[in-house]
BAZAKE-977293 format. One record per residue (C-alpha): x, y, z. Coordinates in nm, 3 decimals, padded with zeros to 5 digits. Example, Ala and Ser with C-alpha at 12.3 -4.5 7.8 and 13.67 -1.06 7.14 Angstrom:
01.230, -00.450, 00.780
01.367, -00.106, 00.714
***
This chain:
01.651, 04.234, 02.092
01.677, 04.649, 02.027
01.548, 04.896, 02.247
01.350, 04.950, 01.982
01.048, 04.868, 01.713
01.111, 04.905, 01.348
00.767, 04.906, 01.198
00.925, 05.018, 00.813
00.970, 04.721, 00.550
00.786, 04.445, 00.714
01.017, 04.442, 01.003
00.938, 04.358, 01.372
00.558, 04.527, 01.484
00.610, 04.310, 01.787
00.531, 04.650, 02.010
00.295, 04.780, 01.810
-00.137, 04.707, 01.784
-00.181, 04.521, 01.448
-00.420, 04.659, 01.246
-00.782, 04.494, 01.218
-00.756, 04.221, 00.919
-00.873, 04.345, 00.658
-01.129, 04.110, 00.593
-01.309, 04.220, 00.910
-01.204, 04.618, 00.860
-01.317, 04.641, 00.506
-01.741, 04.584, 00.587
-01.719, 04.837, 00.842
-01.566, 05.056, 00.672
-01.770, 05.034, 00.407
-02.075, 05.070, 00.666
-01.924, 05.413, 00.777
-01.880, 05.538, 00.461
-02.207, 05.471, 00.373
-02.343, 05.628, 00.671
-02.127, 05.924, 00.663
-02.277, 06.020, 00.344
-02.613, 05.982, 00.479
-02.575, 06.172, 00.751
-02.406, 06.485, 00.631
-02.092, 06.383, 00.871
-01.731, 06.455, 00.874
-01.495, 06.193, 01.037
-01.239, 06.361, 01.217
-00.913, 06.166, 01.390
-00.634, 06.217, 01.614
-00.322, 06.129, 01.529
-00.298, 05.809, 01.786
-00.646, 05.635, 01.678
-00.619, 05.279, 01.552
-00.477, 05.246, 01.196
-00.817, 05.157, 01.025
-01.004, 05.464, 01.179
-00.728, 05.687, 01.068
-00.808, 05.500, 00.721
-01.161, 05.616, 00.695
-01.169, 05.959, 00.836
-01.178, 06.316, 00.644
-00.910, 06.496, 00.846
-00.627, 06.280, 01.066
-00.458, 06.542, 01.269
-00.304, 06.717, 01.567
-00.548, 06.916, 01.847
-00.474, 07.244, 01.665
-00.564, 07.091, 01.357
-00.873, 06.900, 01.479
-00.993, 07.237, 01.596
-01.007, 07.425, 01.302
-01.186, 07.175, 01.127
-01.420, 07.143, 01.356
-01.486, 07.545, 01.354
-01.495, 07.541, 00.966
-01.670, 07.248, 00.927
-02.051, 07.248, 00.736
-02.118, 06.890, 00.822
-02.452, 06.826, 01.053
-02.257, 06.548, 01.239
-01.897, 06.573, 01.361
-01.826, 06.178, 01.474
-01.474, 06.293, 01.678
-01.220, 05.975, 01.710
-01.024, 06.086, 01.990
-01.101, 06.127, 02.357
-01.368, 06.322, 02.544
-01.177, 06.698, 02.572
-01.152, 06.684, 02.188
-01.540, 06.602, 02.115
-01.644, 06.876, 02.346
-01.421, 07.148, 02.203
-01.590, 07.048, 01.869
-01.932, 07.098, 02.028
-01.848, 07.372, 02.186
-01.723, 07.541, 01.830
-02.024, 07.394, 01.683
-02.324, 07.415, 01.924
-02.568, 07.361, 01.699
-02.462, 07.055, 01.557
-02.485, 06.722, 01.650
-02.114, 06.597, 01.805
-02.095, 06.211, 01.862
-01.783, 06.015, 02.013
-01.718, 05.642, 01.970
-01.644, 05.570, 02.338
-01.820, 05.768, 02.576
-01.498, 05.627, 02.890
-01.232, 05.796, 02.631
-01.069, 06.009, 02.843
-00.717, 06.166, 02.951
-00.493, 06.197, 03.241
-00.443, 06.554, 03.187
-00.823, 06.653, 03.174
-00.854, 06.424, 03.518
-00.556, 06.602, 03.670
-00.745, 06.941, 03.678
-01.048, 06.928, 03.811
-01.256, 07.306, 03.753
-01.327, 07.346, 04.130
-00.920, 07.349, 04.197
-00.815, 07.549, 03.938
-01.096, 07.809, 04.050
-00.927, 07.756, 04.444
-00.532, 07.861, 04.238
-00.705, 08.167, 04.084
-00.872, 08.303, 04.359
-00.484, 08.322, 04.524
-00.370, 08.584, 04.271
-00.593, 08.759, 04.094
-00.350, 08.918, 03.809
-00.338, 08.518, 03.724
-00.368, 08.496, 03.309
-00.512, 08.136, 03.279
-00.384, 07.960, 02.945
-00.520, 07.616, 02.961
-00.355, 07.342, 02.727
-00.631, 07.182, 02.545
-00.618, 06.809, 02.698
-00.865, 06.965, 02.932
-01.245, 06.993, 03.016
-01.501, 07.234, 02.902
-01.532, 07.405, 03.277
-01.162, 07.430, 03.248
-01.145, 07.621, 02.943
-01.434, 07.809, 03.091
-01.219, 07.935, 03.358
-00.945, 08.006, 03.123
-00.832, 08.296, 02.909
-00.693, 08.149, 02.626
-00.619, 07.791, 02.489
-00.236, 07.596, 02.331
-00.197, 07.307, 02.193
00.140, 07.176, 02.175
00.223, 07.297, 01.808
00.066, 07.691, 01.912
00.187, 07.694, 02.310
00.453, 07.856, 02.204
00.297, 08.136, 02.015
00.009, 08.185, 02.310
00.229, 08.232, 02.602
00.431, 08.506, 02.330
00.072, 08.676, 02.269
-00.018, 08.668, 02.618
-00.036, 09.045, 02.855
00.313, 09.111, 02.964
00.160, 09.299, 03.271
-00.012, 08.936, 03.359
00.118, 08.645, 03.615
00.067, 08.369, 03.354
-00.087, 08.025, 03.525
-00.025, 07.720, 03.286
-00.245, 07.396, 03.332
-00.276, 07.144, 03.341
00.071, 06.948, 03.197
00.339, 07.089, 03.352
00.625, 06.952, 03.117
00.437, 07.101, 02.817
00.480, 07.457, 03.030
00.835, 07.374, 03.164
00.957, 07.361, 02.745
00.740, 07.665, 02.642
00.922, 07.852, 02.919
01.194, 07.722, 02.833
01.147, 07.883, 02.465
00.993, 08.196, 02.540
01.216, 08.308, 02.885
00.848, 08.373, 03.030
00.804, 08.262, 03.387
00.505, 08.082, 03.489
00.312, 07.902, 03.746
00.258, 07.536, 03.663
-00.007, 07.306, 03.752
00.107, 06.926, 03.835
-00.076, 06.735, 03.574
00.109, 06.532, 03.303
00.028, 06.255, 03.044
00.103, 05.915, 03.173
00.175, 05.808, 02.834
00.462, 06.071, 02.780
00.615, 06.029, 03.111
00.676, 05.625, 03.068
00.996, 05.796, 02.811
01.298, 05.784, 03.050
01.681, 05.959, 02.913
01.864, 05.597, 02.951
01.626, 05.429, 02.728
01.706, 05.728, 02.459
02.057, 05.711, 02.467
02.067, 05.330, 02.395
01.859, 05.433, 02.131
02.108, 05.665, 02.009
02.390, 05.406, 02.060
02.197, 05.155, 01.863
02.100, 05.390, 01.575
02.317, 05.651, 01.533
02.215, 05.851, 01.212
01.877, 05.826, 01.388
01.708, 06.168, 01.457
01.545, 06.155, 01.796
01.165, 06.351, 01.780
00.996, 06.448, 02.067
00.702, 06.569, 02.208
00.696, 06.831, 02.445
00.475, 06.657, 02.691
00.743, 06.440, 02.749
01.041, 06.474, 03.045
01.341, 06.756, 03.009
01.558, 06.489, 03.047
01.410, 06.324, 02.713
01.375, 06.645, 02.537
01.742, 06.752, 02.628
01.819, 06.449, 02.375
01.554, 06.509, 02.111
01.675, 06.668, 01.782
01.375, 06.818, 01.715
01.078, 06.908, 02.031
00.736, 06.898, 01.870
00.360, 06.862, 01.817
00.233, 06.549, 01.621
00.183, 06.809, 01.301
00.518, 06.882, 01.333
00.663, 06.577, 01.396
00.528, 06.481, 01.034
00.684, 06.776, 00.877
00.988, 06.743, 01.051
01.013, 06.386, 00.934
00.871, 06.456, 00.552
01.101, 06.727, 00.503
01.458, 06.618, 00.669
01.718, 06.425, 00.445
01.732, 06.185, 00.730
01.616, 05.785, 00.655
01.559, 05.749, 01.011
01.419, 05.849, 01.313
01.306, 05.760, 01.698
00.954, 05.880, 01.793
00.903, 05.945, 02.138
00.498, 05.965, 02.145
00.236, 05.751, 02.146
00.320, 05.508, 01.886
-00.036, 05.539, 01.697
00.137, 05.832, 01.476
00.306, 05.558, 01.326
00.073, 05.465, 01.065
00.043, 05.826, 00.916
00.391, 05.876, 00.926
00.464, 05.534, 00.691
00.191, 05.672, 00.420
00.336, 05.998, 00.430
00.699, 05.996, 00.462
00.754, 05.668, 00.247
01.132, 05.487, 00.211
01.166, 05.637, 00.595
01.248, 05.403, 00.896
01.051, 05.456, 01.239
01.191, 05.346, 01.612
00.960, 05.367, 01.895
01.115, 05.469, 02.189
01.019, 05.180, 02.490
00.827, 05.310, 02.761
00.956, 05.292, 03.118
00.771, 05.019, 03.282
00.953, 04.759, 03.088
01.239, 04.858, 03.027
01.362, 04.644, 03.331
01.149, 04.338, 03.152
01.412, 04.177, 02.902
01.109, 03.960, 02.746
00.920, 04.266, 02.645
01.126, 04.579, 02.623
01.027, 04.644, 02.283
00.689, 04.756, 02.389
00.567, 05.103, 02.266
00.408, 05.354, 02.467
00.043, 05.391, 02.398
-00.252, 05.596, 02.512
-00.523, 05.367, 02.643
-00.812, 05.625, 02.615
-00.730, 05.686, 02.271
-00.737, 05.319, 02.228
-01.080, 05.265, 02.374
-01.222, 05.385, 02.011
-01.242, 05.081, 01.740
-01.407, 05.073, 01.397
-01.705, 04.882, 01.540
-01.778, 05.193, 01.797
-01.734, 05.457, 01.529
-01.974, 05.247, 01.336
-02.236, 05.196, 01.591
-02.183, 05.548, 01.748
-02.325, 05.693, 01.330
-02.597, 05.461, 01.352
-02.739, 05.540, 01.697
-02.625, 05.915, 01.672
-02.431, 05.831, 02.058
-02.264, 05.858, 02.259
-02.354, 06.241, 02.199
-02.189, 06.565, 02.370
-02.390, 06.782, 02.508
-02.288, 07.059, 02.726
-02.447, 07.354, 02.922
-02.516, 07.684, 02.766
-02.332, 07.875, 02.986
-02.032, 07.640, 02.949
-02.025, 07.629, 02.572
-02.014, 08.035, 02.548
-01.754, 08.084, 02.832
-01.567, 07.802, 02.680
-01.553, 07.928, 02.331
-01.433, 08.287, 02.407
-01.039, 08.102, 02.459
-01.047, 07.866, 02.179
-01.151, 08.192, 02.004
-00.883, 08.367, 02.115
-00.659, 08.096, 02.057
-00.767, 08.021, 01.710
-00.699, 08.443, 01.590
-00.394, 08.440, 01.757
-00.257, 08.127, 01.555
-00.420, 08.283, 01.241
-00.175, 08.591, 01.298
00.120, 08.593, 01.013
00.452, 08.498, 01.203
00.681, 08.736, 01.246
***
């Protein structure tokens, strides 16, 4: 057995979630469809839901991407398939407008990693702290913050950001070890990190690489140096995509959560994807073909989304003085990406 899942041409899935039968996907979908229409809702969907949410949404996407079309949207309902962070920066972008998530237990490890009452402890220590908050984090978070990243924009907001400020990155600290790493700006970094991103170890890569050689490794930056010293290419979910559409390669290892997968077979077609095993079992011969998923992001299923439309809940709802304080650095965020590239 490989240190890895093929999931192109009908080969192994053994690692990966099977996709509802259709049979049972096709009602519901149906059902949502129908409900989306008479609700005035758009369907957004991150990039590691379950294949047939990804099927029926308007917009599958990365955080940056999520974001704007949540901020542009004109929809009365904005059903968010992702985890709790995600549906609250759409209600705070949209405060007028009724935001509704599957599971109301979807969470992240990030968000939990920073609590608001800590990261208000760090900034009291240095006040000429400039606060740029990833976006796997809670509305009080952002409300302490100055300006929001994602992974695809970090990059591009630590650039924009005062020179004449000590920046303070939370809360994933390998996501702020690679953006110093690109822009040679020094930072304070809070100890959070995504479990799921942190299973990828460098020994499980380079078997990878000695197995497939003409593979190109892809990475995301939440992940270890020691896995992103390997990667080829060190990128968002978005970018992952593009990398993958637009390179003459036939094959390639993803190191993220393996629910990308699906988009990437639709969109980059005649292309071969490895997952890259996750660390817990890679010392389990029976099973080390087992990709690394994100079990908050799994915690949504067509039946929620369904039932969430029709009962208009689990709904976010957040306090006024949160959703204003919060928006001013997803604003500031969201103009700064807008900016032409130099």
């Amino acid at each position: 057995m490989t240190d890895a899942v093929s999931v192109q041409n009908g080969a192994d899935r053994l690692a990966l979630r099977e996709p509802m039968p259709r049979a049972q996907a096709e009602p519901l979908s149906r059902e949502i469809l129908d409900l989306k229409r008479e609700l005035n809702a758009v369907i957004l969907a991150h990039n590691y839901q379950v294949p047939e949410i990804q099927d029926v949404a308007d917009f599958v996407g990365d955080s940056l991407g999520l974001s704007q079309q949540a901020a542009k949207t004109d929809a009365d309902v904005i059903v968010f398939c992702g985890v709790h962070f995600m549906a609250e920066t759409a209600k705070i972008l949209n405060p007028d407008k009724t935001v509704v998530l599957p599971d109301k237990d979807a969470g992240c490890s990030l968000e939990e990693s920073c609590p608001a009452n800590k990261l208000r402890e760090l900034q009291q220590s240095n006040p000429n702290f400039w606060t740029v908050a990833y976006i796997n984090c809670s509305a009080e978070v952002k409300a302490l913050s100055d300006v929001i990243c994602t992974s695809g924009n970090a990059v591009r907001i630590v650039a924009a950001a005062p020179p004449d400020r000590d920046l303070l990155f939370v809360p994933d600290e390998n996501l702020g070890a690679w953006v110093m790493e690109q822009t040679g700006r020094p930072m304070t970094l809070w100890r959070g990190n995504c479990y799921a991103h942190v299973e990828f170890r460098r020994d499980g890569i380079l078997r990878l690489r000695r197995s497939f050689p003409d593979a190109k490794v892809v990475v995301h930056p939440e992940s270890l140096r020691e896995v992103r010293d390997l990667a080829d290419a060190v990128c968002s979910t978005e970018r992952m995509i593009d990398y993958c559409k637009t390179s003459p390669a036939k094959q390639f290892v993803i190191v993220t959560e393996s629910g990308i997968i699906h988009r990437m077979q639709k969109e980059c077609p005649g292309k071969e994807f490895l997952c890259a095993p996750a660390f817990d079992v890679m010392r389990m011969p029976s099973d080390n073909c087992r990709c690394s998923e994100c079990k908050y992001m799994k915690m949504n299923t067509l039946g929620k989304l369904r039932d969430c439309m029709k009962r208009l809940a689990p709904r976010i709802e957040l306090p006024e003085d949160i959703l204003k304080r919060a928006r001013l650095p997803i604003e500031r965020m969201l103009e700064i990406s807008a900016r032409p590239q130099k």
